[in-house]
BATIGU-450618 format. One line per 2 residues: their letters; for each residue x, y, z of N, C-alpha, C. Coordinates in nm, 2 decimals, always signed. Layout:
N
a	X:Y:Z:X:Y:Z:X:Y:Z | ...
END
This chain:
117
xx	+12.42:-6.37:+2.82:+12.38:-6.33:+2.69:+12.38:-6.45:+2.60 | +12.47:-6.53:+2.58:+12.47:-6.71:+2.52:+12.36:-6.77:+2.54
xx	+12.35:-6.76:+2.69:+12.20:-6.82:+2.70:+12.10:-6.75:+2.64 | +12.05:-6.64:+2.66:+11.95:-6.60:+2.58:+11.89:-6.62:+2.43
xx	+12.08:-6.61:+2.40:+12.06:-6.63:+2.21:+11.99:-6.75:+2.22 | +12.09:-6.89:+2.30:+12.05:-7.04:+2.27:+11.89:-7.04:+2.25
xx	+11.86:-6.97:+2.40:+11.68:-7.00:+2.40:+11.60:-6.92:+2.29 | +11.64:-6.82:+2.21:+11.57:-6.77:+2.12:+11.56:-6.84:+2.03
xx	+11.71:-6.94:+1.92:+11.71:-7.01:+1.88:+11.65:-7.15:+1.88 | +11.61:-7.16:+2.00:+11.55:-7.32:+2.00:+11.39:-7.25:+2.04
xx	+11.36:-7.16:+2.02:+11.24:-7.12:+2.02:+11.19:-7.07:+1.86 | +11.27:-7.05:+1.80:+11.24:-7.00:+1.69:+11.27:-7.14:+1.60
xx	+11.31:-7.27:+1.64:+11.31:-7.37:+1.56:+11.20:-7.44:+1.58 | +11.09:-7.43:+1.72:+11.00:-7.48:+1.71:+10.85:-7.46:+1.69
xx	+10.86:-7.33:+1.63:+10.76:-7.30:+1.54:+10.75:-7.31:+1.35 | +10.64:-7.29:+1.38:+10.64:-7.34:+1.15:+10.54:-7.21:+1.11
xx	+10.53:-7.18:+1.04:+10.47:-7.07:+0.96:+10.37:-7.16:+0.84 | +10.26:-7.14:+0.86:+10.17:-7.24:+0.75:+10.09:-7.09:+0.66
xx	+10.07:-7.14:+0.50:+10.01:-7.07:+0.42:+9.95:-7.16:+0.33 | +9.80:-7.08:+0.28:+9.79:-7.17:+0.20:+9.60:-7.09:+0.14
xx	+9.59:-7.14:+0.05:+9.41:-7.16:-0.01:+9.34:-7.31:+0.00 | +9.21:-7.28:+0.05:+9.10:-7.42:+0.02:+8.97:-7.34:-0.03
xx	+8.91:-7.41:-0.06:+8.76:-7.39:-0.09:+8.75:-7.42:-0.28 | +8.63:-7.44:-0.35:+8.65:-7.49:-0.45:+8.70:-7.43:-0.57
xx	+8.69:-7.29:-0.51:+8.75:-7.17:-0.58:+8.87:-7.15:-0.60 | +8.93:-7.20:-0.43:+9.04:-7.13:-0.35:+8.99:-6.98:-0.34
xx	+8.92:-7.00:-0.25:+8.83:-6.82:-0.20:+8.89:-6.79:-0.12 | +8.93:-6.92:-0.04:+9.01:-6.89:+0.14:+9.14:-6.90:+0.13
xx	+9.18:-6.78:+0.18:+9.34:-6.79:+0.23:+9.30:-6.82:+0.36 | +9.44:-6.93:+0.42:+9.43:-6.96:+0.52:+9.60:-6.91:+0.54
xx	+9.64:-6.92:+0.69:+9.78:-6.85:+0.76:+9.73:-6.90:+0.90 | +9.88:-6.92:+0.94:+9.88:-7.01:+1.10:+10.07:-6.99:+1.10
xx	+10.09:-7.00:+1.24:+10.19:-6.98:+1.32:+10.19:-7.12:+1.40 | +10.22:-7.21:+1.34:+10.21:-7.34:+1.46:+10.37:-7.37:+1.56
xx	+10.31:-7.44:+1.67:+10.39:-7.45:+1.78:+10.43:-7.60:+1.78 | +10.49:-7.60:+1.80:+10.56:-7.85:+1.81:+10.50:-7.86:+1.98
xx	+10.40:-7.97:+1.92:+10.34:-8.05:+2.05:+10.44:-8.17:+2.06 | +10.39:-8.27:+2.05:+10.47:-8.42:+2.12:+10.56:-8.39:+1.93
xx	+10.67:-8.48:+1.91:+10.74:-8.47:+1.78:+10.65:-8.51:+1.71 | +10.70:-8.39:+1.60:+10.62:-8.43:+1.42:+10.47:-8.37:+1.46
xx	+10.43:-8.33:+1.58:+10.29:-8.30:+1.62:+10.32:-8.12:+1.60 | +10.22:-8.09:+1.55:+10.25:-7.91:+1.55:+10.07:-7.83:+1.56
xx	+10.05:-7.76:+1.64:+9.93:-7.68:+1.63:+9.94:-7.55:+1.63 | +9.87:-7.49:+1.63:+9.84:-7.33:+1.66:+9.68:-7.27:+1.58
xx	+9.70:-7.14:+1.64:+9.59:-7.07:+1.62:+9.55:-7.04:+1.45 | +9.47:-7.01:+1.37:+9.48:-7.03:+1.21:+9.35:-6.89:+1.20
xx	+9.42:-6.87:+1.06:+9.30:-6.72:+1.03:+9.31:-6.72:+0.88 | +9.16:-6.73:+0.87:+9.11:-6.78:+0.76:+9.04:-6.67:+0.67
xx	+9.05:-6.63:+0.55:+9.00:-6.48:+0.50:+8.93:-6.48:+0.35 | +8.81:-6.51:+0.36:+8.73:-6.49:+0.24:+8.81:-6.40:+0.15
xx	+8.88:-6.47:+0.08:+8.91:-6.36:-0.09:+8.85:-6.34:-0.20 | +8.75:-6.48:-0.24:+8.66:-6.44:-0.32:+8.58:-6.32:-0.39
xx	+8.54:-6.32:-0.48:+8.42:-6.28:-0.55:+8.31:-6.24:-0.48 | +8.27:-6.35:-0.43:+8.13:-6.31:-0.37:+8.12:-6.31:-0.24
xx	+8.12:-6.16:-0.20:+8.11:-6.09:-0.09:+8.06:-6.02:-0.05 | +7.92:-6.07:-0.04:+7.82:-5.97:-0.01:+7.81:-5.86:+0.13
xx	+7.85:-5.93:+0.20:+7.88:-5.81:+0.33:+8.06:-5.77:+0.37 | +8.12:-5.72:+0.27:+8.26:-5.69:+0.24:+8.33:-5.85:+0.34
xx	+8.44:-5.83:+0.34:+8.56:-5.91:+0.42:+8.53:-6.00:+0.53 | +8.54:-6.14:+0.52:+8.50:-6.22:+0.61:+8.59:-6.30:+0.63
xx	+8.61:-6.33:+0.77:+8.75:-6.39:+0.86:+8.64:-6.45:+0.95 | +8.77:-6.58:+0.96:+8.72:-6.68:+1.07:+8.84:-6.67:+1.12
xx	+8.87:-6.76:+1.28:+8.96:-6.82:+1.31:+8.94:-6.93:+1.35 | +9.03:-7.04:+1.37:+8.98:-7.14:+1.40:+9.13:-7.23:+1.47
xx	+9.15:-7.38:+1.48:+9.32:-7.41:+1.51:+9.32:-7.49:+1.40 | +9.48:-7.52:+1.37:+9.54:-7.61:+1.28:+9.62:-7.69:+1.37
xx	+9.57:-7.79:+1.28:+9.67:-7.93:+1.34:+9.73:-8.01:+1.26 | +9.85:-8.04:+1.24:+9.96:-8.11:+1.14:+10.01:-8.20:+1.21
xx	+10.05:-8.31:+1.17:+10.12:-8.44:+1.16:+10.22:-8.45:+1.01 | +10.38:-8.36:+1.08:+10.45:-8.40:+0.96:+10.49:-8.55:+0.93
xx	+10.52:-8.67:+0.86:+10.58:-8.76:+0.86:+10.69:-8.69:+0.70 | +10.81:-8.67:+0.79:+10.89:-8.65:+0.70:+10.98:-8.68:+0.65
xx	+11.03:-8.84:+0.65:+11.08:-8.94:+0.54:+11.01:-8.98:+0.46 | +10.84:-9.00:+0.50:+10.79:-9.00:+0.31:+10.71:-8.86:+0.27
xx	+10.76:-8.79:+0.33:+10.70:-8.63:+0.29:+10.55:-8.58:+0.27 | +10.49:-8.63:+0.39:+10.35:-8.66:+0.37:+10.28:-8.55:+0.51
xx	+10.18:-8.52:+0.49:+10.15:-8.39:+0.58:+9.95:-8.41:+0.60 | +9.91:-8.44:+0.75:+9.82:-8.45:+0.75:+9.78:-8.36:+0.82
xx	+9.67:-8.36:+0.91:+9.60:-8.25:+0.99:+9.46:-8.24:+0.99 | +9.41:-8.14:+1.10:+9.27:-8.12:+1.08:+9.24:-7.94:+1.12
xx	+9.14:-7.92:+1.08:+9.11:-7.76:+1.06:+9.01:-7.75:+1.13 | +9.00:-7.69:+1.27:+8.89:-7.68:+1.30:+8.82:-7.52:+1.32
xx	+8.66:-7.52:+1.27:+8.68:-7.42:+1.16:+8.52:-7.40:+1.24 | +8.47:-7.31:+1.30:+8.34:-7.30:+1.40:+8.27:-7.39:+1.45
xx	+8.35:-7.50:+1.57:+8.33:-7.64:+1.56:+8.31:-7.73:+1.53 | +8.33:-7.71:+1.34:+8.35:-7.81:+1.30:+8.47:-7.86:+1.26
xx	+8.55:-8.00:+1.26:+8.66:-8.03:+1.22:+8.69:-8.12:+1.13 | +8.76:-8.03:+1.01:+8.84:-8.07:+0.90:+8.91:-8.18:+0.88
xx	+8.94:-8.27:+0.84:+9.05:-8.31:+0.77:+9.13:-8.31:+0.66 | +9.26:-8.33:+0.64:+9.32:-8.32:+0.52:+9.42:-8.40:+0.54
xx	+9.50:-8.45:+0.44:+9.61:-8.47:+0.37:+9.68:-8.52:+0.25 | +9.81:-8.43:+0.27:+9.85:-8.43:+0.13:+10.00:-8.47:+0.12
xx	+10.05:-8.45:-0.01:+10.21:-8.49:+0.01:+10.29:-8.40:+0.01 | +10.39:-8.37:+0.09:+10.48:-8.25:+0.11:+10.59:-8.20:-0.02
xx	+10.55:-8.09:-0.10:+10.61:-8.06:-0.15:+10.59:-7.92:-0.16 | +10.66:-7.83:-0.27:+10.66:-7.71:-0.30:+10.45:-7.66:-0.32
xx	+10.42:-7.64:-0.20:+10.27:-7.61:-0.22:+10.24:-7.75:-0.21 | +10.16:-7.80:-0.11:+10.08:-7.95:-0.05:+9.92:-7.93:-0.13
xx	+9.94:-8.02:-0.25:+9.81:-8.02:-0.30:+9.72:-8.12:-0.21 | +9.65:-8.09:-0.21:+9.55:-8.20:-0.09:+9.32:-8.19:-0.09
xx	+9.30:-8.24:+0.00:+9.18:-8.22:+0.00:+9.10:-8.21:+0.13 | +9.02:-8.09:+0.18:+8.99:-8.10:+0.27:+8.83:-8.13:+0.34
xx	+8.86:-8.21:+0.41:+8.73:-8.29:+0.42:+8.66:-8.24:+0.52 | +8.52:-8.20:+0.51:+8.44:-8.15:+0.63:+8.34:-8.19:+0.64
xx	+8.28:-8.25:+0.76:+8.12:-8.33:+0.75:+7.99:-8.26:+0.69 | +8.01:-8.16:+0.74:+7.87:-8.08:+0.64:+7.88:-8.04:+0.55
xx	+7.97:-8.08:+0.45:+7.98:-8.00:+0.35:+8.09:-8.09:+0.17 | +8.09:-8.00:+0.07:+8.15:-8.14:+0.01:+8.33:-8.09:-0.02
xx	+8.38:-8.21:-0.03:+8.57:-8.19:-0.06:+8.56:-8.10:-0.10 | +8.70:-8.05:-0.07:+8.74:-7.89:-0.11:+8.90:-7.93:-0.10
xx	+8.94:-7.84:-0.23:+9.05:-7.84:-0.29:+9.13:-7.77:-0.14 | +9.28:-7.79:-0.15:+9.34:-7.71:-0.05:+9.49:-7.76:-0.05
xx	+9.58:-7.63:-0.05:+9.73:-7.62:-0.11:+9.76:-7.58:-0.01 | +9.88:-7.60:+0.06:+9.97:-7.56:+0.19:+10.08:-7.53:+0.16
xx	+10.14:-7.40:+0.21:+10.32:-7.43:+0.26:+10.33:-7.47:+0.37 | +10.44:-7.50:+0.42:+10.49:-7.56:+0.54:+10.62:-7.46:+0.55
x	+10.67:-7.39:+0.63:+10.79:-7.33:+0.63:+10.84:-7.36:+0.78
END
């Protein structure tokens, strides 16, 4: 039974819960469940949800992966979004909400706020 708890515990430490909006609006809620690759490396699956205004054919979702690079002695948080083959960049500085900016080739900067939990 010890064992069990141990492994639930060390499984539940190496996941992170990410939230957050991008777009120029903040139209998009973004949410992701990431898993720890090599240390400070974290990925997972990400789902992304038109909130906006203008929605002409009701509710629109993507999904796509998130990828983070915490460096957390200067509290800095990078990553990339990849978002219907194309892939994002960002980063920002770790704090209450990561104000930041996200960078996509086809398209222009876009505002973008993170939690990290």
């Amino acid at each position: 039974m010890a064992v069990m708890c141990l492994a639930q515990l060390a499984n539940a430490q190496q996941t992170r819960a990410v939230s957050g909006q991008f777009g120029i609006l903040g139209e998009w809620d973004l949410t992701a469940t990431l898993s720890e690759r090599p240390v400070g490396q974290w990925a997972g699956r990400a789902l992304m949800k038109h909130v906006g205004y203008c929605t002409a054919d009701g509710l629109e979702e993507k999904t796509g992966e998130l990828r983070l690079t915490l460096a957390e002695p200067r509290r800095r948080i990078s990553g990339t979004l990849l978002i219907d083959g194309v892939e994002c960049t960002f980063s920002a500085r770790l704090k209450e909400g990561d104000d930041g900016t996200l960078r996509c080739p086809d398209r222009r900067d876009m505002p973008l706020t993170l939690s990290v939990n």
